[in-house]
C-alpha positions as CSV (number, residue, x, y, z in Angstrom):
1,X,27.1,65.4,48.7
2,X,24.1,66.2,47.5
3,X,20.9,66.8,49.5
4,X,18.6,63.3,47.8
5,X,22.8,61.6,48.3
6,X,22.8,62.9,52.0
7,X,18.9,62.0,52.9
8,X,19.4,58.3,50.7
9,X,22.6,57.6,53.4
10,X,20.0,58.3,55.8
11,X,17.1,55.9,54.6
12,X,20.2,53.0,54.7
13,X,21.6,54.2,58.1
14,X,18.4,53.8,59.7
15,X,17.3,50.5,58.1
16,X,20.0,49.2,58.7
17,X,20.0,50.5,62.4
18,X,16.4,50.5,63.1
19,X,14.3,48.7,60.8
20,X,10.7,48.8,61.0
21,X,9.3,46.3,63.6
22,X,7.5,42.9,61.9
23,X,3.8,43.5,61.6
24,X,3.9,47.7,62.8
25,X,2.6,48.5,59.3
26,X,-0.2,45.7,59.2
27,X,-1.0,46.8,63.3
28,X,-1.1,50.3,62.1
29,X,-3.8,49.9,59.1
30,X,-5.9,47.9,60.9
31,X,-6.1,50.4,63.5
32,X,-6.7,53.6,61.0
33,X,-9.2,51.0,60.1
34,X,-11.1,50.6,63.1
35,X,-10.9,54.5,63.7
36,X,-12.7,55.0,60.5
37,X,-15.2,52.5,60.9
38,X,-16.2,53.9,64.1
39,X,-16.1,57.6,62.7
40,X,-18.7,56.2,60.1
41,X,-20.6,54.9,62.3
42,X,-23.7,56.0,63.9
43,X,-23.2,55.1,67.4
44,X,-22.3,58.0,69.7
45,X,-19.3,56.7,72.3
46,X,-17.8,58.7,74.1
47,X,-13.5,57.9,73.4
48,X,-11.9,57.5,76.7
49,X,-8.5,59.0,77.4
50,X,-5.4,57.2,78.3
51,X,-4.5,58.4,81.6
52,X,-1.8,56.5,82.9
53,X,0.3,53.0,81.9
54,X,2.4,51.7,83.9
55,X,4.6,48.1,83.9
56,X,5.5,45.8,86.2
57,X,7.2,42.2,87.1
58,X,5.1,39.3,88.2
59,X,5.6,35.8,89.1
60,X,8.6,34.1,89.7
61,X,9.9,33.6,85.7
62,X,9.9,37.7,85.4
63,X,6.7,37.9,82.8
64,X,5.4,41.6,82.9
65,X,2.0,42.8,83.5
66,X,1.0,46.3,82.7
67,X,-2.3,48.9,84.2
68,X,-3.6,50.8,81.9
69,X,-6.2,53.6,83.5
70,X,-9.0,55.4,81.2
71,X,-10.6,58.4,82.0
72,X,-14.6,59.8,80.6
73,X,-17.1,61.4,81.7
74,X,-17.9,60.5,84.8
75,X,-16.3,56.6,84.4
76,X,-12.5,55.7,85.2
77,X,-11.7,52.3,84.1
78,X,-8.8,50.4,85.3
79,X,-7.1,47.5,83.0
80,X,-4.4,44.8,84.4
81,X,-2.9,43.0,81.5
82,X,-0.5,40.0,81.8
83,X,0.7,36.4,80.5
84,X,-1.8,33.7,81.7
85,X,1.0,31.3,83.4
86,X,3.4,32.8,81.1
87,X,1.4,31.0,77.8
88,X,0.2,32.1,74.2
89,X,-2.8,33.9,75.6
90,X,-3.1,36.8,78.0
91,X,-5.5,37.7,81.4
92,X,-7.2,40.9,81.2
93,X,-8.8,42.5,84.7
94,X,-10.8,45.4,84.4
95,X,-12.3,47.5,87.1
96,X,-14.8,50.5,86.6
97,X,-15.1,53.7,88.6
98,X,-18.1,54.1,89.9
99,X,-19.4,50.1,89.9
100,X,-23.0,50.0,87.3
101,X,-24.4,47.3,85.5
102,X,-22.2,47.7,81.9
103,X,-21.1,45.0,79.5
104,X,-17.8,45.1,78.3
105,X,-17.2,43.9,74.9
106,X,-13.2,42.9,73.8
107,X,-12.7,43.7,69.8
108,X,-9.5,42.6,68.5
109,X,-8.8,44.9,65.8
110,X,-6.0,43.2,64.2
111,X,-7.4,40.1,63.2
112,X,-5.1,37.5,61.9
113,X,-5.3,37.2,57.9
114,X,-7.6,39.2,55.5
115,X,-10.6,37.5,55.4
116,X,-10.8,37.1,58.8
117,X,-13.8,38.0,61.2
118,X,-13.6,40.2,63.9
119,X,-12.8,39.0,66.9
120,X,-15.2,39.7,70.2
121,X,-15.2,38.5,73.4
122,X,-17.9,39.9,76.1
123,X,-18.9,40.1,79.7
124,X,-20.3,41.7,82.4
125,X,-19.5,44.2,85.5
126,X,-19.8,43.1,88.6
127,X,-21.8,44.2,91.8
128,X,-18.0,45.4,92.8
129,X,-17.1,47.4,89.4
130,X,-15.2,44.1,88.5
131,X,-15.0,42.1,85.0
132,X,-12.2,40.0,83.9
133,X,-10.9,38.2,80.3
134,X,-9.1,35.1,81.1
135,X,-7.4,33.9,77.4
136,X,-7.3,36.3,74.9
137,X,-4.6,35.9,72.2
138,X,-2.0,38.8,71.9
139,X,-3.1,41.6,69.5
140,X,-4.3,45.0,69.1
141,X,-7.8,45.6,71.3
142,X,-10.4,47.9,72.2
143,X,-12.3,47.4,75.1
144,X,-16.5,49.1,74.6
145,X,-18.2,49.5,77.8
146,X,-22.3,49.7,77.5
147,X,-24.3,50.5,80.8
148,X,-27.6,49.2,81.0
149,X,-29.0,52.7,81.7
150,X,-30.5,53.1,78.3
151,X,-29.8,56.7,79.4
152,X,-26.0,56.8,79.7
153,X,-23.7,56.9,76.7
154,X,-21.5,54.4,76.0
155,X,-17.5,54.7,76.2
156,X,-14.9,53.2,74.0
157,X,-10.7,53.4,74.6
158,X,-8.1,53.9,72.2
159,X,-6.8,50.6,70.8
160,X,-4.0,49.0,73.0
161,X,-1.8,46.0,72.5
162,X,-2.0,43.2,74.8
């Protein structure tokens, strides 16, 4: 066999295997998207790291949850994702490390259909370091957390899929 015969058996094998996931491309794009947008912009966040995810079981019909933790500078944030009741939309605790006045601001990067408008839901932290999402529909997120101290920077995470 020839080397282009040898990696063509390949390409089959693994399509055939392992074929791409539905919607992985369109996921992807829109996130190299979001990535670029931000890059253009002018804002100046400071990109948490992904510290730690972890999974779990809840409730009695087995749906999962899953804690993601972020680490910046001198912020940790804490996320609990999981099904609301099991439906089409999911619950979304947060809590941040130490407690300050910050909004937190939900973007769905991967927007159903091309002409559609971003998605963004918002709210606030609470005396306890606490803010929660009740519905949001499964996608690709980023969650951008702005303190009301005009004097400390603002943090964004990596996008994550909920």
């Amino acid at each position: 066999m020839t080397r282009d015969e040898i990696f063509d058996h390949l390409e089959q094998l693994w399509t055939e295997r392992d074929p791409v996931p539905d919607g992985l491309v369109d996921r992807m794009l829109a996130l190299v998207t979001a990535e670029r947008t931000l890059a253009e912009t002018d804002l100046d966040y400071e990109l948490m790291l992904l510290v730690e995810r972890s999974a779990e079981l809840t409730g009695t019909r087995g749906s999962t949850a899953y804690t993601l933790r972020f680490g910046g500078d001198n912020l940790d944030l804490l996320v609990r994702a999981g099904s609301a009741n099991g439906g089409p939309t999911t619950r979304l605790d947060g809590w941040v490390v130490p407690p300050a006045t910050i909004t937190v601001r939900a973007t769905r990067i991967d927007s159903p259909g091309e002409a559609a408008a971003e998605q963004t839901w918002e709210t606030e932290v609470d005396g306890r370091g606490r803010f929660e999402f009740t519905d949001l529909p499964a996608g690709l997120y980023r969650l951008w957390l702005t303190p009301a101290d005009a004097d400390a920077k603002p943090f964004g995470t990596p996008a994550f899929e909920i």
